[in-house]
C-alpha positions as CSV (number, residue, x, y, z in Angstrom):
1,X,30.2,-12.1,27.6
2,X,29.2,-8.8,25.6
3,X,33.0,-7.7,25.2
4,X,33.6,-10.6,23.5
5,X,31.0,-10.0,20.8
6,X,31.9,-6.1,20.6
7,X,34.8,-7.2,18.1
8,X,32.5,-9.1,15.7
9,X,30.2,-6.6,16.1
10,X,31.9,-3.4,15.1
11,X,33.5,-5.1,12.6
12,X,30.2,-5.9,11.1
13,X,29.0,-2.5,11.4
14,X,32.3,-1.3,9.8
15,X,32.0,-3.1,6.9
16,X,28.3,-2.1,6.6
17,X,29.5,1.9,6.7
18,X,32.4,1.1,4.3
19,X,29.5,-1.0,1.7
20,X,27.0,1.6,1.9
21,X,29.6,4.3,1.4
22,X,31.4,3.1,-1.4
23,X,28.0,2.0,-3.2
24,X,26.0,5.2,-2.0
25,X,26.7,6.6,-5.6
26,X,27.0,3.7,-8.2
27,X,25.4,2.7,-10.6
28,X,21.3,4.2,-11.0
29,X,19.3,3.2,-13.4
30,X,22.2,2.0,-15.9
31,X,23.8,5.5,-15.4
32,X,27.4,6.4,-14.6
33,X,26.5,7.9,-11.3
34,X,23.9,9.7,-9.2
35,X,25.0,13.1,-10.3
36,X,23.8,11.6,-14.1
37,X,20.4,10.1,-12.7
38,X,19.9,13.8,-11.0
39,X,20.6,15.5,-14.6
40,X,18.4,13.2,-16.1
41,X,15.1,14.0,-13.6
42,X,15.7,17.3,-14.0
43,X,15.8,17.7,-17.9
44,X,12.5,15.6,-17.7
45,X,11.1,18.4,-15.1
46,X,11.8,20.7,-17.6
47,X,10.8,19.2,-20.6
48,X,7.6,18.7,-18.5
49,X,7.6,22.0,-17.8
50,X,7.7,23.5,-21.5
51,X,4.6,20.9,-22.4
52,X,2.2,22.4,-19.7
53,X,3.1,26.2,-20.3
54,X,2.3,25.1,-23.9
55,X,-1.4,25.3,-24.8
56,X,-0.6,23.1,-27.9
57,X,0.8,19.9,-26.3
58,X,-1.7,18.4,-23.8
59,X,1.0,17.1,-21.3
60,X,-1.3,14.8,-19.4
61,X,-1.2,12.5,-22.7
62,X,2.6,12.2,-23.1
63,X,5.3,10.8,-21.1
64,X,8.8,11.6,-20.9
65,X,11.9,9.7,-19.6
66,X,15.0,10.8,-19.4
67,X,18.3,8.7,-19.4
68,X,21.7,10.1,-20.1
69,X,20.4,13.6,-21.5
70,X,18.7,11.3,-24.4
71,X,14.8,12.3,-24.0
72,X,11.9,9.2,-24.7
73,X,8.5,10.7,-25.5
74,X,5.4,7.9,-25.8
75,X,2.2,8.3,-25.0
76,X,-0.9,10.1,-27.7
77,X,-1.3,13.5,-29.6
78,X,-4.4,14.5,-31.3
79,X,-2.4,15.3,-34.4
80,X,1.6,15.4,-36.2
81,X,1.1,19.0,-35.2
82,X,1.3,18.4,-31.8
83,X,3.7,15.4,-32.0
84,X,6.4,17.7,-33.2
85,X,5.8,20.6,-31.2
86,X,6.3,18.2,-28.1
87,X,9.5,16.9,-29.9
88,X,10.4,20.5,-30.9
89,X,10.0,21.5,-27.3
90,X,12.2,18.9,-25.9
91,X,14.7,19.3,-28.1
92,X,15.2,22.6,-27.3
93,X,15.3,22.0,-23.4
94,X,18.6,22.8,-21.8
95,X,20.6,18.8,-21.1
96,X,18.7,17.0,-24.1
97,X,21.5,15.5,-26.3
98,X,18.9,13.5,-28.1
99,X,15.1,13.0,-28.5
100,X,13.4,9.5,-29.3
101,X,9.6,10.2,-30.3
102,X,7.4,7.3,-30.2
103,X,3.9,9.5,-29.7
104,X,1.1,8.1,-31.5
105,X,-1.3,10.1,-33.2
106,X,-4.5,9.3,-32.2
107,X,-7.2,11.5,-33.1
């Protein structure tokens, strides 16, 4: 009896390689590919990066995401000095195409 359920079987198991192989890298996120969502975590390590060697941006208070090289920063500042420091910074951070700054200055 368990040769003739080894067809249906393998095929089964083939067509779950052959799924998982040809989706392994689609779509992530809205992105064109997993290579793009991997660009995109590592310009926000970076732009991460530049706000906590920075004494002026307090980068517990401000989030950034990343998708397609186009940079999101939200979160608060203590002042429009600090705002555009952290928007200076990321804009000058190696894969940003563009920056979106929606910190709020809360004093």
């Amino acid at each position: 009896m368990t040769t003739r359920f080894a067809p249906r079987v393998l095929a089964i198991a083939l067509l779950a390689v052959a799924s998982l192989a040809t989706t392994g890298c689609a779509v992530v996120r809205g992105q064109e590919s997993a290579g793009a969502y991997v660009d995109d975590t590592s310009v926000t390590t970076a732009v991460k990066a530049k706000f906590v060697e920075d004494k002026t941006v307090d980068a517990a208070a401000i989030k950034v995401e990343t998708l397609n090289g186009t940079v999101q920063l939200s979160g608060f500042a203590k002042s429009n000095a600090e705002k555009a420091q952290a928007e200076y910074l990321a804009r000058n951070t190696k894969g940003v195409r563009q920056v979106q700054n929606n910190i709020s200055v809360r004093p």
